[in-house]
C-alpha positions, 0 to 999 in steps of 0.5 A: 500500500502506498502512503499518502504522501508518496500518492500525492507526490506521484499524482503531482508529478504524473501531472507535471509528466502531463504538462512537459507533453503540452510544453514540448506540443507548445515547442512543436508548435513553434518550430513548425511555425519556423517551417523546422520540420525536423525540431517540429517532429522532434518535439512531437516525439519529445511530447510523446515520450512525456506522456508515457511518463505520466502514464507510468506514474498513473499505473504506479499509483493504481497497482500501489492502491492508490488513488489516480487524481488528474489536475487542471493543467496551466497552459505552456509557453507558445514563442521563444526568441529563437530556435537555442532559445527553446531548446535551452528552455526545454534543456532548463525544463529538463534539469528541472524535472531531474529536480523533481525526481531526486525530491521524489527519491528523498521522500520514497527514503523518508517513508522506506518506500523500496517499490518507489524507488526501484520505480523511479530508478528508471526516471531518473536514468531516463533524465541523465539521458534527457539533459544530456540529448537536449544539451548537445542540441543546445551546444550545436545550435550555439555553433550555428548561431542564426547561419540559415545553412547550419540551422536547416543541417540541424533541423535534418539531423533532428528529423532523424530522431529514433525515439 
């Protein structure tokens, strides 16, 4: 059985997972506006990946006992200054988020919860992996600066995004 305040903390993160998908639809939206479709299908697919994420949490909670609460999501950025200025968001974003699973893990420790911290081991690879993909992103786009050749050479190598 899963303790009341783990619950809360897994239903508050489920609806933050269920946030970053708008804010990484909020940034496909941008770059689509840009005619990027390589950073367009990126994002979508970073969108995606974060609603997995809360799909997760949702399942964690329901096979715990616990009870599922879906909150009113705040509405996500829509225009960044330049496309480094959104991938440097979404790298901010990221960290952020890495935050947020380490508190998650201190609680889990604080309660001598075992099951949630062998569920959030996985998220919190899954974040050194995130920051470090949206950091290189970052890096290449500093490179380029606004040269249109180097943008339209990174947005192809983001339309190959696997997964």
């Amino acid at each position: 059985m899963i303790s009341k305040k783990i619950e809360d903390a897994l239903n508050l993160q489920m609806n933050r997972e269920f946030f970053n998908a708008r804010l990484y639809y909020a940034m496909a939206g941008y770059f689509d506006s840009l005619n990027m479709p390589g950073a367009t299908a990126w994002m979508e697919k970073q969108a995606e990946e974060e609603n997995g994420h809360a799909l997760r949490f949702y399942a964690h909670i329901k096979e715990r006992g616990g009870r599922v609460v879906v909150s009113e999501l705040s509405a996500p950025p829509v225009d960044w200054d330049s496309p480094l200025a959104a991938f440097e968001a979404a790298y901010e974003h990221e960290c952020r988020v890495s935050r947020e699973m380490d508190e998650h893990w201190e609680l889990a420790e604080a309660e001598k919860d075992n099951a949630t911290k062998v569920f959030l081991h996985w998220f919190v690879e899954e974040q050194v992996e995130e920051e470090s993909s949206v950091d290189e992103i970052v890096q290449q786009l500093k490179r380029v600066g606004d040269a249109p050749n180097g943008l339209f050479m990174i947005d192809r190598m983001l339309a190959g995004r696997g997964s």
